[in-house]
PAZAPA-988379 format. One record per residue (C-alpha): x, y, z. Coordinates in pm, whole numbers, padded with zeros to 5 digits. Example, Ala and Ser with C-alpha at 12.3 -4.5 7.8 and 13.67 -1.06 7.14 Angstrom:
BEGIN
east=01230	north=-00450	up=00780 $
east=01367	north=-00106	up=00714 $
END
This chain:
BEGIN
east=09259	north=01484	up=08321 $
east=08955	north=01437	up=08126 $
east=08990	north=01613	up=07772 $
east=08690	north=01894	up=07745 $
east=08472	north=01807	up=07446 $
east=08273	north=01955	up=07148 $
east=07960	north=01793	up=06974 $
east=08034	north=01841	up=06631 $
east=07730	north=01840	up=06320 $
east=07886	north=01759	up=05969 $
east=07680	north=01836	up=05670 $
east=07842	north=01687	up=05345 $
east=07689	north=01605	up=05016 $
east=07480	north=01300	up=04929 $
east=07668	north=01229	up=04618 $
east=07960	north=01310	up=04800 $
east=07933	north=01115	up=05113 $
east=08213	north=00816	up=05090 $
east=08487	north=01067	up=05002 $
east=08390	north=01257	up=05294 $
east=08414	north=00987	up=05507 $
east=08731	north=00857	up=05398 $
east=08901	north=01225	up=05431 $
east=08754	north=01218	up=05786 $
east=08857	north=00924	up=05849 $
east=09223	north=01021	up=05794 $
east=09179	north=01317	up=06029 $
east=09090	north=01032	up=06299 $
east=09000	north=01315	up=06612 $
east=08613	north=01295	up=06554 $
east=08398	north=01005	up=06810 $
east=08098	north=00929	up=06578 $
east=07764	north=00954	up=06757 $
east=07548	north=00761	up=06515 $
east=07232	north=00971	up=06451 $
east=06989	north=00643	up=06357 $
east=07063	north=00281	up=06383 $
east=07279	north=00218	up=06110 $
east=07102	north=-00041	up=05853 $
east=07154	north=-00236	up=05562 $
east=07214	north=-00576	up=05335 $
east=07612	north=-00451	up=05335 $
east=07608	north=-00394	up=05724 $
east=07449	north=-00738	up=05734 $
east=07714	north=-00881	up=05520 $
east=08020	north=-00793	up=05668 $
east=07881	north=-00897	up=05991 $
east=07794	north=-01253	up=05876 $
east=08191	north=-01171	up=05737 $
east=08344	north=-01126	up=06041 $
east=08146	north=-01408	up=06234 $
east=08290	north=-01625	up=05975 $
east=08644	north=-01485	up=06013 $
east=08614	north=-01518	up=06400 $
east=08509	north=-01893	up=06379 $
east=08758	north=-01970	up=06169 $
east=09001	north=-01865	up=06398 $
east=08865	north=-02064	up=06688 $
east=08892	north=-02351	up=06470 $
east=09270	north=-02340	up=06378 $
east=09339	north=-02186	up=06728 $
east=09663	north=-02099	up=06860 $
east=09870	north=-02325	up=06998 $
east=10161	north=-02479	up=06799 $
east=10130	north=-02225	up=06498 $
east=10376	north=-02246	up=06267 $
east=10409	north=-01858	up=06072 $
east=10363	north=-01897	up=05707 $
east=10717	north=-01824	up=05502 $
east=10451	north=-01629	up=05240 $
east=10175	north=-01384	up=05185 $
east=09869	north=-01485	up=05120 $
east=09672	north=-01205	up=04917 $
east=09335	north=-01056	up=05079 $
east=09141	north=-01191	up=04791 $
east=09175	north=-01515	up=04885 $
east=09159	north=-01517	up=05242 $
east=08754	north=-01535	up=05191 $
east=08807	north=-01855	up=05036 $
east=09077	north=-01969	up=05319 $
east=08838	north=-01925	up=05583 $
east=08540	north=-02085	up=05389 $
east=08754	north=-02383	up=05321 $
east=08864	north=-02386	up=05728 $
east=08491	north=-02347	up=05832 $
east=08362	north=-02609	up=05534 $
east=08645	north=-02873	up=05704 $
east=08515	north=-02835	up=06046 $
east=08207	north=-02850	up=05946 $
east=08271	north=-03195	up=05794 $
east=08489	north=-03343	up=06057 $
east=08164	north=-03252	up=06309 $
east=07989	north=-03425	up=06062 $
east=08245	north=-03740	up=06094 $
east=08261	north=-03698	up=06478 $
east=07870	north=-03793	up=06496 $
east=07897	north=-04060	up=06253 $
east=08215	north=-04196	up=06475 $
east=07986	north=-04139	up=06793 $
east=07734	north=-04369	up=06618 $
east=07935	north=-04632	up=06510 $
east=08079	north=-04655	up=06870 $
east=07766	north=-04699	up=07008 $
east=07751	north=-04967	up=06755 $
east=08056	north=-05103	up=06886 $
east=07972	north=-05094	up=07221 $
east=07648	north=-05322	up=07130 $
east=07848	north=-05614	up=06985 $
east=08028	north=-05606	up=07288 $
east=07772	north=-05606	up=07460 $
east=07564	north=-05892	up=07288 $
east=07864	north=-06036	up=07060 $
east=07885	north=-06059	up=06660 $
east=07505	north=-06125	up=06602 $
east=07443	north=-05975	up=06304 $
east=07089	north=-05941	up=06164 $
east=07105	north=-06080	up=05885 $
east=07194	north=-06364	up=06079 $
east=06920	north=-06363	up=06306 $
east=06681	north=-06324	up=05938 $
east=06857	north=-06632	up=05826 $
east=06746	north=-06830	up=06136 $
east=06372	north=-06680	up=06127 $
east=06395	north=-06820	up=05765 $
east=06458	north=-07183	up=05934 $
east=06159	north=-07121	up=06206 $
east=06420	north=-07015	up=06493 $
east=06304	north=-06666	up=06629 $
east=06535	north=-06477	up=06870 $
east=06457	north=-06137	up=07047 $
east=06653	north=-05965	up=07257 $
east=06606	north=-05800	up=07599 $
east=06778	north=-05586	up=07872 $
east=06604	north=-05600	up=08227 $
east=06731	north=-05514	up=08613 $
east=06875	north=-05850	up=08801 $
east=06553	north=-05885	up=08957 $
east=06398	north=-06041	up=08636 $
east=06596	north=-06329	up=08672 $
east=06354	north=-06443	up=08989 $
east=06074	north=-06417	up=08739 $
east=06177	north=-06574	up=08421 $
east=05910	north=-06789	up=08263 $
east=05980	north=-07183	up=08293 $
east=05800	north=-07212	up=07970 $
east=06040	north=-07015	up=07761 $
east=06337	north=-07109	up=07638 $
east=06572	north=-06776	up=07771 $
east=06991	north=-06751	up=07769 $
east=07155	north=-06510	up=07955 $
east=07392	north=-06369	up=07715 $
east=07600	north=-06073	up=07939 $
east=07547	north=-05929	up=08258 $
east=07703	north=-05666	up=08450 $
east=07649	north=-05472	up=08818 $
east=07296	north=-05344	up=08753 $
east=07162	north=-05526	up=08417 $
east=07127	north=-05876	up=08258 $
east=07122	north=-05892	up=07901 $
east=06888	north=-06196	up=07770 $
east=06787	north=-06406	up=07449 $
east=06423	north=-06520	up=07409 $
east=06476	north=-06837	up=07182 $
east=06129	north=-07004	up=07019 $
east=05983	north=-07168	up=06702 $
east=05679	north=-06933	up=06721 $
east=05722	north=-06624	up=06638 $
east=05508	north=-06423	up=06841 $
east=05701	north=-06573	up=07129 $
east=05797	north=-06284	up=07343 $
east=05885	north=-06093	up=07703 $
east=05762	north=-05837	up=07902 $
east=06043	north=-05591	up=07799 $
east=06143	north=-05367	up=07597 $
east=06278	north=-05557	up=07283 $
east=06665	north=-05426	up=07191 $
east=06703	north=-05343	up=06837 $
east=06956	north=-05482	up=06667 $
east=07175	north=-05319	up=06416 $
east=07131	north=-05357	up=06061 $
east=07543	north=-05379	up=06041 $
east=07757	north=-05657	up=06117 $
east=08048	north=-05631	up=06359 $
east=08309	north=-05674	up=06121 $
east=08104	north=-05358	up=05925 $
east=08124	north=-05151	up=06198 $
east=08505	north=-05143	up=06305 $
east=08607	north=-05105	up=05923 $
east=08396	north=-04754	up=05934 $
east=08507	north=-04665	up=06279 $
east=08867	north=-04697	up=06168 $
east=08786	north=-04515	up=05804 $
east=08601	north=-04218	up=05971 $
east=08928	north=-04200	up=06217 $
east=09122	north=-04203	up=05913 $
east=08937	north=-03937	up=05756 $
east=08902	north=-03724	up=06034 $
east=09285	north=-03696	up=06109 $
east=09369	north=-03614	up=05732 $
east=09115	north=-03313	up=05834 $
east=09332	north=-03204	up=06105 $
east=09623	north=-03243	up=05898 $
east=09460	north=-03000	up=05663 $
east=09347	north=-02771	up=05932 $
east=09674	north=-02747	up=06063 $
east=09826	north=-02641	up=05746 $
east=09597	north=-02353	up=05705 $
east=09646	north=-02235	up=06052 $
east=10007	north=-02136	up=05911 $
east=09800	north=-01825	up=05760 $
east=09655	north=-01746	up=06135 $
east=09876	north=-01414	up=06119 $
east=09707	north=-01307	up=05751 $
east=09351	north=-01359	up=05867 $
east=09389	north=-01136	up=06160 $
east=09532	north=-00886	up=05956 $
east=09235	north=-00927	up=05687 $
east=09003	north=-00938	up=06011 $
east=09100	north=-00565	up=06122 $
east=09104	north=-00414	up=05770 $
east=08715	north=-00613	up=05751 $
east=08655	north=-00401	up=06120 $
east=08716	north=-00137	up=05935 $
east=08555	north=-00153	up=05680 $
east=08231	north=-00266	up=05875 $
east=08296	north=00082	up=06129 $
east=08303	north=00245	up=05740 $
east=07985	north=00140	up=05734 $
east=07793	north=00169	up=06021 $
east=07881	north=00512	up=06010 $
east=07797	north=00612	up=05673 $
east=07361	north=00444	up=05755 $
east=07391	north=00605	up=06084 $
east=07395	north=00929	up=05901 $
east=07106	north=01139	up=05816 $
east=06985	north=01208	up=05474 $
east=06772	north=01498	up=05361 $
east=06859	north=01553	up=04986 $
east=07119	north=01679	up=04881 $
east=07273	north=01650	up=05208 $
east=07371	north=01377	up=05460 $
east=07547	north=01513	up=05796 $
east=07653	north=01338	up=06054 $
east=07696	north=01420	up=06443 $
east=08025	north=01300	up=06665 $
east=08227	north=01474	up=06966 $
east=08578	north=01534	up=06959 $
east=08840	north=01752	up=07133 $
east=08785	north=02089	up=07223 $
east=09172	north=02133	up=07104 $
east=09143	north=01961	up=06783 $
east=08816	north=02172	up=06658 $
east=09022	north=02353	up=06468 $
east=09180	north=02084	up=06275 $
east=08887	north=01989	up=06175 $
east=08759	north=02361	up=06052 $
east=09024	north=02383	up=05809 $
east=08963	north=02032	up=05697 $
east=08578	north=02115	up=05656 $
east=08668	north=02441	up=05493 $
east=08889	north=02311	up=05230 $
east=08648	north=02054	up=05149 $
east=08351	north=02290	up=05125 $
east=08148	north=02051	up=05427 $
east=07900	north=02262	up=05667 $
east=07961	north=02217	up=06033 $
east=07835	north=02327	up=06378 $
east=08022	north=02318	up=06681 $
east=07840	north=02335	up=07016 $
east=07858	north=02216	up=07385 $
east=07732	north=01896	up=07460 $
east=07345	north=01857	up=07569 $
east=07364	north=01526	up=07689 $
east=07717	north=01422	up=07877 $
east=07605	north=01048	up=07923 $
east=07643	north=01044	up=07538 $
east=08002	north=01203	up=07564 $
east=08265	north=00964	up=07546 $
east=08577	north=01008	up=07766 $
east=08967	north=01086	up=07679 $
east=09195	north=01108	up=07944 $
east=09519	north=01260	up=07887 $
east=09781	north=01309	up=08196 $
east=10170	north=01322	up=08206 $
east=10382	north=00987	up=08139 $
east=10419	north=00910	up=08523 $
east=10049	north=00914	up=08588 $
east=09977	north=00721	up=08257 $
east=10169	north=00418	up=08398 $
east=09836	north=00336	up=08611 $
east=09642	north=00289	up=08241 $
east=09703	north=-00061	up=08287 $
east=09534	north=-00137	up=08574 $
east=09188	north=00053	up=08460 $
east=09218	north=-00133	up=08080 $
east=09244	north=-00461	up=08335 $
east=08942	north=-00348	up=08462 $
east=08754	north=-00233	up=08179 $
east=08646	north=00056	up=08341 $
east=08608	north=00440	up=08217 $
east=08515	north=00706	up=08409 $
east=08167	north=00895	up=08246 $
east=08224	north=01259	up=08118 $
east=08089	north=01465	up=08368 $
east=08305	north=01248	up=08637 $
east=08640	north=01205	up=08737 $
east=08941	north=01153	up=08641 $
east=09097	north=00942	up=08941 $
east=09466	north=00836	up=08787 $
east=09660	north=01034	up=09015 $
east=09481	north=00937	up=09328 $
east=09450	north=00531	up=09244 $
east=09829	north=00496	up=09165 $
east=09926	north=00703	up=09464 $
east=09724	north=00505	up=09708 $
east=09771	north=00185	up=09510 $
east=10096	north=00169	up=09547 $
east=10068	north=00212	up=09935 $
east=09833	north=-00047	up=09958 $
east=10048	north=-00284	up=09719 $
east=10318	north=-00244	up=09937 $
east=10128	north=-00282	up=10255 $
east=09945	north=-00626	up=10143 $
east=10271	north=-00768	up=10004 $
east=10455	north=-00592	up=10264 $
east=10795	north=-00798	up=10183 $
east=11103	north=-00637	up=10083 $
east=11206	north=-00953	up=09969 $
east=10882	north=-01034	up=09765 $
east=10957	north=-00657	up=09642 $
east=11303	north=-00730	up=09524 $
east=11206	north=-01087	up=09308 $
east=10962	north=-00852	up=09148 $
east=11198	north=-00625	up=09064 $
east=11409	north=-00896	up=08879 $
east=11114	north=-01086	up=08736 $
east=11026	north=-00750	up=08576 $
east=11380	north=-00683	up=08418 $
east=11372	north=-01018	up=08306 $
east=11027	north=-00991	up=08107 $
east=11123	north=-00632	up=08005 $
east=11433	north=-00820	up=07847 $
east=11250	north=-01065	up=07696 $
east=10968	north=-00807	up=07531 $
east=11139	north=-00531	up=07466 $
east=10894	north=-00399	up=07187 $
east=10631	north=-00394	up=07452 $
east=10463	north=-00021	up=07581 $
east=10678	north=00047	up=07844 $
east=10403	north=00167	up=08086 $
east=10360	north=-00196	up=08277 $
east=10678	north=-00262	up=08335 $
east=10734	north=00096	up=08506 $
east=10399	north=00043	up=08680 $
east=10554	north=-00273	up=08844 $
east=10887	north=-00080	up=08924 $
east=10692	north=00139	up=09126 $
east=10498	north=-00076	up=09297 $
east=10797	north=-00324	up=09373 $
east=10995	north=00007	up=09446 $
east=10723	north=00067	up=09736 $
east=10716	north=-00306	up=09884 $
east=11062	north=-00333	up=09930 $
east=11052	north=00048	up=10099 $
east=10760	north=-00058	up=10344 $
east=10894	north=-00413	up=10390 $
east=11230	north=-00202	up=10486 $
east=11057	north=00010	up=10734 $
east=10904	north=-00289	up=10873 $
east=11157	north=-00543	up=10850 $
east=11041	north=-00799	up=10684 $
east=11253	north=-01015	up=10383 $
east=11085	north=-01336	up=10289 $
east=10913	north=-01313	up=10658 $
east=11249	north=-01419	up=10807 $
east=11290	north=-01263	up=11170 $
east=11692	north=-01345	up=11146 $
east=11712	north=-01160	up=10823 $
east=11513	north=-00866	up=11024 $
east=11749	north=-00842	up=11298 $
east=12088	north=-00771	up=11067 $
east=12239	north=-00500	up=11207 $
east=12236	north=-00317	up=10824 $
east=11868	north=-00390	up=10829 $
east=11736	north=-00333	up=11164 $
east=11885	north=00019	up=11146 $
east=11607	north=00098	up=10892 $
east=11329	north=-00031	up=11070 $
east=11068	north=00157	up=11238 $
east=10969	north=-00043	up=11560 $
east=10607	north=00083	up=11542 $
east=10572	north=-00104	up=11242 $
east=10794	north=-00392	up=11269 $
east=10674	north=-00745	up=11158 $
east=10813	north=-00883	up=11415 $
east=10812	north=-00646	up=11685 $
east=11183	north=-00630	up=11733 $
east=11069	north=-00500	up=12090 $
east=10871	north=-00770	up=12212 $
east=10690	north=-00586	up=12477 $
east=10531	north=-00338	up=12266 $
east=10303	north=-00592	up=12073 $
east=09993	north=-00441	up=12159 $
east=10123	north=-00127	up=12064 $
east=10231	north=-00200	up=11764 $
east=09926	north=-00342	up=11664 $
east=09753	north=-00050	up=11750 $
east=09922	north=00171	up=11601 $
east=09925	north=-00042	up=11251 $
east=09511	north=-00056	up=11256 $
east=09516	north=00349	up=11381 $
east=09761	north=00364	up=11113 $
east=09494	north=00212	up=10876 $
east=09259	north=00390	up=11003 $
east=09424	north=00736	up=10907 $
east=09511	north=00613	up=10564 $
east=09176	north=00518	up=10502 $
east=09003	north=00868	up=10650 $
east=09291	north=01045	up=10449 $
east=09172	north=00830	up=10096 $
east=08832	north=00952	up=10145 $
east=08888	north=01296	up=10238 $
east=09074	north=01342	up=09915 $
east=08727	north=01227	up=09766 $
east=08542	north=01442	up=09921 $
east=08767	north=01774	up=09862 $
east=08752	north=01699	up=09474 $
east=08417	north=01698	up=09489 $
east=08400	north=01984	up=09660 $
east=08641	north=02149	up=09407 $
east=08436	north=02006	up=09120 $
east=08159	north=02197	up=09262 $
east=08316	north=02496	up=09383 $
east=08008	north=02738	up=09203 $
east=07784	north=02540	up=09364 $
east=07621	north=02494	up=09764 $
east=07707	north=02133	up=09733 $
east=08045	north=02197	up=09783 $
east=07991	north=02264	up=10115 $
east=07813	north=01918	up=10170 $
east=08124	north=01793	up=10072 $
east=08332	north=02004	up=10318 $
east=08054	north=01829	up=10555 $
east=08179	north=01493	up=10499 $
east=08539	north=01577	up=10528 $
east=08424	north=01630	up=10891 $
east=08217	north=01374	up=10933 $
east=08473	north=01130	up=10795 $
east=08724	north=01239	up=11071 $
east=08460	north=01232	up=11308 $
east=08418	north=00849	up=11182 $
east=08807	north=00793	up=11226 $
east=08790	north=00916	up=11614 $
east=08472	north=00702	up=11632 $
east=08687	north=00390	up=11490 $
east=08987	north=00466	up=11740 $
east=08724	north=00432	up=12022 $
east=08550	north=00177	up=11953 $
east=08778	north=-00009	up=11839 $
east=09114	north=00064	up=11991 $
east=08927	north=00196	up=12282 $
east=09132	north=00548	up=12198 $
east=08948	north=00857	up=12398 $
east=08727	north=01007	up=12187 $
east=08838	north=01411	up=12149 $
east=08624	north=01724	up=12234 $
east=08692	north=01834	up=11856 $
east=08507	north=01508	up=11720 $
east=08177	north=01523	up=11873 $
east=08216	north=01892	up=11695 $
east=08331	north=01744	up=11358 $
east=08021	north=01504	up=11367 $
east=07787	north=01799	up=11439 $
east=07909	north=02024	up=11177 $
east=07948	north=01783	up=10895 $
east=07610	north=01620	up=10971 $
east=07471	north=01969	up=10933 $
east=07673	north=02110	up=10642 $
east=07527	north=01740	up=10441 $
east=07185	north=01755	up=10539 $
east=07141	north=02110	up=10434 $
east=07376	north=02136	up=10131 $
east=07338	north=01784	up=09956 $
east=07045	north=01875	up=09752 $
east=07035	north=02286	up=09790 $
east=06665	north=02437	up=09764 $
east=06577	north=02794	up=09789 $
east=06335	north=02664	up=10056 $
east=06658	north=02526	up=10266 $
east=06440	north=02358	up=10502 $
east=06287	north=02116	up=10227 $
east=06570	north=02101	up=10097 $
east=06741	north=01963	up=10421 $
east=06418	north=01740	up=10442 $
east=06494	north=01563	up=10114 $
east=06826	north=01466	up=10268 $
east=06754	north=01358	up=10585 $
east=06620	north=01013	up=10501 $
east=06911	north=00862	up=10388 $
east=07158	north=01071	up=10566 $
east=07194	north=00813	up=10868 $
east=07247	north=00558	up=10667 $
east=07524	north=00764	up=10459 $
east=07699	north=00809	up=10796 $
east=07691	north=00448	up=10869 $
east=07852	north=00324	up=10515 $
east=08100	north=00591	up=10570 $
east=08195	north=00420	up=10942 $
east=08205	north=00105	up=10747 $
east=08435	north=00215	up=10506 $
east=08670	north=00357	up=10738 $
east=08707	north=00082	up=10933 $
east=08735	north=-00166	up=10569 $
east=09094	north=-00029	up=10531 $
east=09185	north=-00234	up=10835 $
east=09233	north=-00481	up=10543 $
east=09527	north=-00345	up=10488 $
east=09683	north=-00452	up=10817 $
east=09530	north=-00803	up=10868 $
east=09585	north=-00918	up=10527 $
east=09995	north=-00777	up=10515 $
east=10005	north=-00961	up=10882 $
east=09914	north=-01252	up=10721 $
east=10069	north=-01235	up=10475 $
east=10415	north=-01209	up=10701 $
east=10280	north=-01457	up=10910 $
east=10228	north=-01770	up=10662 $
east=10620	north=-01663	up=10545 $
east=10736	north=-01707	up=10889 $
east=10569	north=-02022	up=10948 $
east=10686	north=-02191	up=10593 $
east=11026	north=-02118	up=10688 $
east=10999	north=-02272	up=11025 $
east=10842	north=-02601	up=10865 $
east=11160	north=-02605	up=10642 $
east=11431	north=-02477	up=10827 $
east=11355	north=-02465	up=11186 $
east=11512	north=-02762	up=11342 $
east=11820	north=-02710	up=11097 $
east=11936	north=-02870	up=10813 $
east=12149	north=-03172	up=10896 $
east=12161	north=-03383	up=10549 $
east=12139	north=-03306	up=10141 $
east=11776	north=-03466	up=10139 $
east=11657	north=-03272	up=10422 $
east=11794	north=-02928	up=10251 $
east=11634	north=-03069	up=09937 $
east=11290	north=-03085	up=10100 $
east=11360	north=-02747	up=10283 $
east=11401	north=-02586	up=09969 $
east=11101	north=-02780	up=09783 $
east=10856	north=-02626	up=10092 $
east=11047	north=-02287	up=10062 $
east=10953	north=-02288	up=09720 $
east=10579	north=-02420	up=09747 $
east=10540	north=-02221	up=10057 $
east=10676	north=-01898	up=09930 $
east=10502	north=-01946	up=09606 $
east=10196	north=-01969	up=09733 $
east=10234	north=-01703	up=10007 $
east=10297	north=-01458	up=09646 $
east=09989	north=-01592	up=09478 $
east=09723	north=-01509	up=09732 $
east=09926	north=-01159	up=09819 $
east=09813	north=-01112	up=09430 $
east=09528	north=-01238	up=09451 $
east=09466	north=-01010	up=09772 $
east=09564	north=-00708	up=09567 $
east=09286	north=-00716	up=09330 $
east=09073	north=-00817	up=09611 $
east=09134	north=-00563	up=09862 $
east=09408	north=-00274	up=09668 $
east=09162	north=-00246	up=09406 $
east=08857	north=-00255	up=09583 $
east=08943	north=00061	up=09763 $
east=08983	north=00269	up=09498 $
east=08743	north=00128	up=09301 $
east=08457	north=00132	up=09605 $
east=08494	north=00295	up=09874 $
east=08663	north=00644	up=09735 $
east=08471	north=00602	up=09433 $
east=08156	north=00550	up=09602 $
east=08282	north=00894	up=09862 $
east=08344	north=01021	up=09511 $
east=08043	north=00980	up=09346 $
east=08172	north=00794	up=09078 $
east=07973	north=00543	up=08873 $
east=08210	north=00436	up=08608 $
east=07919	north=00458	up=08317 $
east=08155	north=00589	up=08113 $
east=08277	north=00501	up=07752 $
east=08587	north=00509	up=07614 $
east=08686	north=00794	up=07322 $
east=08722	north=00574	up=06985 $
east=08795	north=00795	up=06686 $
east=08679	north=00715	up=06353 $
east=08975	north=00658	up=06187 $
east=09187	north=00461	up=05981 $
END
C-alpha cells in the first residue's frame, strides 16, 4: 500500500535555523523538498570531501583486507585518505616513468647498447652514424654508394646504420632518435622505480586495514553534506527561513507537537504536484518479502500509481515455478538457502523467505508435473506419479495425449496470462471508481478475454465462442467511449479512436507473450533430460565412466540452473514489469521516500 502523504511548510527562525534542523532531523518522518538549489563554498567542500573519500577507497579496494585491531579517530581520517590518494598519485607518477624507461629498454634491444655518448665520441673522430627503420622493401633500394649495416630485422621492419666520414651523409627516412641514456642507465632505473613502486603498495596495503573506519567517516560526511543541502535549499526572508518536505499523513501529528514545543510555524496541505511526492510503501511481512526483487530493480512506483507487491509476488512465484519447473531444482534451492541463511544469520530475513517461497512453488509445480532433475524414471515412481497431473506432465506419462498436453499447457498460458492482465485492469478500474474511466477499464477486461478466445483460435485452432465476438464488441465500445470521457461523448470517443486498434493489437500480443512460460519450462525439462541421457544412458559399466557421468551431470545440470535464472529475470520479471504494468498504466517514475534524518 502506498502511504497517503502531506506537503508540509516549516517556518523557523534565521538565527535559529541549525538547531531546527538538527531537532528535525531526530524526528526523521519529514522527505525534504528543497525549495531552491541548494548553494555554497561548504556544499562545494564536502563534495570535493566525499569524492576524495570515494577514491580513496577504490584505491585500497577490497580484496584481501585485513580489519584494523584499533580505532582510528575521525580527525585523522582526512589525513589517511590524503596520504592514500597522495601515494597513488605518486606510484601513477612512477608507472609512466616505468612505461618510459621500458620503451627505453625495448630500444637497446632493439638496436643494442649504443649509447650516445658513444656515437658523440665517434663524431668527435669524423665517424658519423644515423639510424633508420624502413619496410623490407628498402633493402632492394639501398644506395651502393653508402656504407649501410643492417643491424636487426624482424617480420615487417629492418632496422639500419648509415655509416660515413661526412656528416651530412644521410637516408631517405625518418632518422631514429637515440636516447640520451645508456643501457646499463636504463635497467638500474627500471629496477629502482619497481622497487619504489612496490614499497607503495606495501604502504597502501597497510592503510587499507582502516577500509572499515573510512566508510564509517564516509556516512557521517553523507550526512553531514544532506545537513547541508538542506539548510541552502531553504528559503530566507528575514527573520525567517522555512522549508517545504512531505511526510506521512499518520505522522503529521508527531511533527505538530514537535513544531509546537519548539515555537516553529507550519502548514499542512495536500499535495499540488504528485510527481514531486515521493513514495512509501508499507504492506504486511508476507508481502514485504517481494522488496527484494523491486530494490534489484531499482524501481519505485510514482505517487499517484500503484502499489503492485501483492500482485508481482503472487504471479512471480507461478512463473518461477513454471520456468524452473523442477521439483528437484526446487528442493537444492531449498538447501542452498538454509545453508546461506546459516552462514548469515544477521542478514534481513526477507530474501531468504522470498526464496522459500519461490522454491516452495517449483518443487509443488515440478510435483504436479513430474519432473525431478528432468529424469522420466524418477517421474514414474509409484510415490511420485500418484501426484502428477497428466495434463501437465513433462513427460506425458500417457504418451498418446502429447498433443493434448501441449495444448492444454499453452491454453493454460494463455489463461494465466488473460487472468494477470485482468487483475490490471480491475485495479484500475477500482482506482477510478468516481470516475467514467472505470468503465474503459471494465472494457478491457472484455476485450482481454475476447483476445484469449482469439489466441485459442488462432493458435490452438480452439472454436471461437458466441460470447467472444460479444466480449470484443462491448469492450471495444466501453474503451473508445470511456478512455478519455468528454461531456461531448462523441469527441470524446473520437480522441480515442486513433490509437485504439493499435491498443487491441499490443493487448493480443501480450496475451499470447505468456506462452513464454511454457516453451521456456519445456526447455528447460528438455536440456535435463538430454544431459542425463549423455551421462547415463547406455549405463555405467566402470569408475571412470561414472566419474565422467557425474562431471556432465554436474556441468549439464549447472548450466541447465543458470539460464532457468537467467530466464527468470528475462521472462518472470518482464511480465510484471511490462505487460501488467503497461495494462496497468504504470510508469515507474517514481522516487523513493528518504527522510531527513539522522
Amino acid at each position: 500500500m502506498i502511504v497517503k502523504m502531506q506537503k508540509l511548510t516549516l517556518f523557523v527562525s534565521a538565527n535559529h535555523k541549525d538547531d531546527a534542523l538538527n531537532k528535525l532531523k531526530k524526528l526523521g518522518l519529514v522527505h525534504v523538498h528543497n525549495i531552491k538549489p541548494p548553494v555554497s563554498e561548504n556544499i562545494t567542500s564536502i563534495e570535493t570531501e566525499l569524492n576524495n573519500i570515494e577514491k580513496s577507497l577504490s584505491i585500497i579496494g577490497i580484496e584481501n583486507i585485513e580489519k584494523s585491531d584499533h580505532y582510528i579517530d575521525f580527525n585523522k581520517i582526512e589525513s589517511l585518505v590524503g596520504n592514500i590518494i597522495s601515494l597513488s598519485t605518486k606510484k601513477d607518477q612512477l608507472n609512466n616513468v616505468l612505461e618510459e624507461e621500458k620503451e627505453k629498454l625495448n630500444w637497446f634491444q632493439t638496436w643494442g647498447s649504443v649509447s650516445m655518448p658513444e656515437i658523440e665520441e665517434l663524431r668527435n673522430a669524423g665517424i658519423y652514424i644515423r639510424l633508420y627503420v624502413s619496410d623490407k622493401s628498402y633493402l632492394k633500394r639501398l644506395p651502393e654508394d653508402k656504407m649501410i649495416y643492417i643491424v636487426n630485422e624482424d617480420k615487417y621492419k629492418v632496422y639500419l646504420a648509415l655509416v660515413s666520414t661526412e656528416e651530412n651523409s644521410t637516408l631517405d627516412l625518418k632518422e631514429e632518435i637515440i636516447p640520451l641514456d645508456n643501457f646499463e642507465s636504463v635497467k638500474d632505473k627500471i629496477a629502482s622505480t619497481e622497487k619504489e613502486i612496490l614499497q607503495i603498495n606495501k604502504k597502501i596495503n597497510d592503510l587499507s586495514k582502516f577500509r572499515t573506519d573510512i566508510l564509517a567517516y564516509q556516512e557521517k560526511i553523507k550526512k553531514k553534506h544532506e545537513f547541508a543541502n538542506v539548510k541552502y535549499g531553504m528559503e530566507n526572508v528575514e527573520p525567517i527561513s522555512y522549508l517545504q518536505g512531505f511526510c506521512p499523513e499518520e505522522s503529521a501529528d508527531i511533527i505538530k507537537k514537535e513544531a509546537d514545543k519548539e515555537s516553529w510555524g507550519y502548514v499542512f496541505e495536500e499535495p499540488d504536484d504528485l510527481r514531486e511526492v515521493p513514495t512509501l510503501i508499507k504492506n504486511p511481512g508476507w508481502i514485504r518479502i517481494i522488496d527484494p526483487i523491486f530494490k534489484f530493480m531499482g524501481t519505485v512506483p510514482g505517487y499517484q500509481e500503484y502499489d503492485i507487491s501483492m500482485w508481482f509476488l503472487i504471479f512471480f512465484s507461478l512463473f518461477f515455478a513454471m520456468l524452473i519447473g523442477d521439483a528437484g531444482y526446487g528442493t537444492l534451492f531449498i538447501l542452498l538457502t538454509l545453508l546461506a541463511r546459516k552462514k548469515f544469520p544477521s542478514a534481513q530475513s526477507e530474501p531468504f523467505i522470498l526464496m522459500y517461497v519461490l522454491s516452495g512453488a517449483t518443487v509443488l509445480w515440478g510435483i504436479l508435473s513430474g519432473t525431478w532433475f528432468g529424469s522420466e524414471a524418477i517421474a514414474q515412481l509409484p510415490l511420485f506419479r500418484h501426484f502428477v497431473i497428466p495434463g501437465i506432465s513433462s513427460f506425458n506419462l500417457s504418451k498418446h495425449r502429447f498433443n493434448d498436453n501441449q495444448n492444454i499447457m499453452m491454453n493454460l498460458c494463455f489463461l494465466i496470462g488473460a487472468t494477470h492482465l485482468t487483475v490490471a485492469h480491475l485495479s484500475a478500474a477500482w482506482k477510478n471508481r468516481n470516475s467514467l474511466k472505470a468503465l474503459a477499464q471494465i472494457g478491457w477486461v472484455a476485450i482481454v478475454w475476447g483476445l484469449y478466445f482469439l489466441a485459442g483460435l488462432l493458435v490452438l485452432r480452439h472454436e471461437f465462442p458466441a460470447i467472444a465476438k460479444w466480449l470484443m464488441i462491448a469492450g471495444i465500445t466501453l474503451a473508445m467511449l470511456f478512455t478519455n470521457p468528454q461531456k461531448n461523448i462523441l469527441k470524446g470517443a473520437a480522441s480515442s479512436i486513433a490509437s485504439l486498434p493499435l491498443d487491441v493489437i499490443s493487448g493480443f500480443s501480450d496475451v499470447v507473450s505468456y506462452l513464454r512460460l511454457f516453451a521456456v519450462g519445456y526447455a528447460t525439462v528438455v536440456v535435463a533430460y538430454s544431459f542425463n541421457n549423455m551421462a547415463i544412458g547406455s549405463g555405467i559399466n566402470s569408475v571412470f565412466s561414472g566419474f565422467i557421468a557425474a562431471f556432465i551431470l554436474f556441468l549439464g545440470h549447472g548450466l541447465n540452473i543458470l539460464l532457468g535464472a537467467m530466464s527468470i529475470i528475462v521472462h518472470g520479471i518482464r511480465l510484471n514489469m511490462l505487460e501488467f504494468s503497461s495494462h496497468l498504466g504504470m510508469e515507474w517514475s517514481g522516487k523513493e521516500y528518504k527522510p531527513f534524518k539522522e
